[in-house]
VOGU-3710 file (C-alpha; in Angstrom, 3 decimals, decimal comma):
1> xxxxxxxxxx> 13,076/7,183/-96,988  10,588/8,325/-99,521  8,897/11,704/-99,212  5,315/9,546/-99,064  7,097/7,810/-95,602  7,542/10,901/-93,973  4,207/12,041/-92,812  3,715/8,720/-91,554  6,726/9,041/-89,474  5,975/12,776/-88,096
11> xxxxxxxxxx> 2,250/11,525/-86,983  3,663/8,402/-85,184  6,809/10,383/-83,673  4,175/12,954/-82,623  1,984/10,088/-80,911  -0,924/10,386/-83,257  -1,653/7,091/-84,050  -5,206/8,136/-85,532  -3,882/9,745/-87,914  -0,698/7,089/-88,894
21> xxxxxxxxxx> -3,475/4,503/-88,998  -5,743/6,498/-91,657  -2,280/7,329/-93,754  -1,972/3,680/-93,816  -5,288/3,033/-94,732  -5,035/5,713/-97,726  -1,687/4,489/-99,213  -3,561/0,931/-98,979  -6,791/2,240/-100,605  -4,564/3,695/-103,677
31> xxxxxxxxxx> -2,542/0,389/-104,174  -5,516/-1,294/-104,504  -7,336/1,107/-106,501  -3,707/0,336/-109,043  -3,636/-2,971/-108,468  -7,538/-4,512/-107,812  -9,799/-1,800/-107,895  -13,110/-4,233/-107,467  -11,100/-5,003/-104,048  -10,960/-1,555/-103,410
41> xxxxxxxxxx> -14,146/-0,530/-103,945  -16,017/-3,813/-102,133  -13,577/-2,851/-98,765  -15,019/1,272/-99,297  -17,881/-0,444/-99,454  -17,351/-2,558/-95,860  -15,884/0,553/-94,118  -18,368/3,043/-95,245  -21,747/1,256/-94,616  -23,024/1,752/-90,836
51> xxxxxxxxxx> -22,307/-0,252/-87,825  -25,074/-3,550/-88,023  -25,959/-4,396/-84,327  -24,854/-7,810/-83,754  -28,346/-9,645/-83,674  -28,913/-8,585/-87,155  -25,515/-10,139/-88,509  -26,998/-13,153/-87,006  -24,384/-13,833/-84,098  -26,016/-14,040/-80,618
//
């Protein structure tokens, strides 16, 4: 196991799935920032904006 899995590991061992999920989301932000960056930055871009209410993204 890499030394990168390990913190991953403690936080879901410890039942802190908050935190598991945003290590996942990191590691996932830097492979695309090595691998697609315009990716990366349009999905910073998704997560970061606020929340739209629902009649204003058009759905019913």
């Amino acid at each position: 196991m890499t030394a990168a899995a390990r913190p991953l590991r403690a936080a879901v061992e410890a039942d802190r799935y908050d935190l598991a999920a945003l290590r996942l989301l990191y590691g996932f932000l830097v492979a695309l920032a090595e691998t697609a960056p315009e990716a990366r930055e349009e999905l910073v871009t998704l997560l970061a904006r606020p929340d739209v209410p629902r009649r204003e993204r058009g759905h019913a």
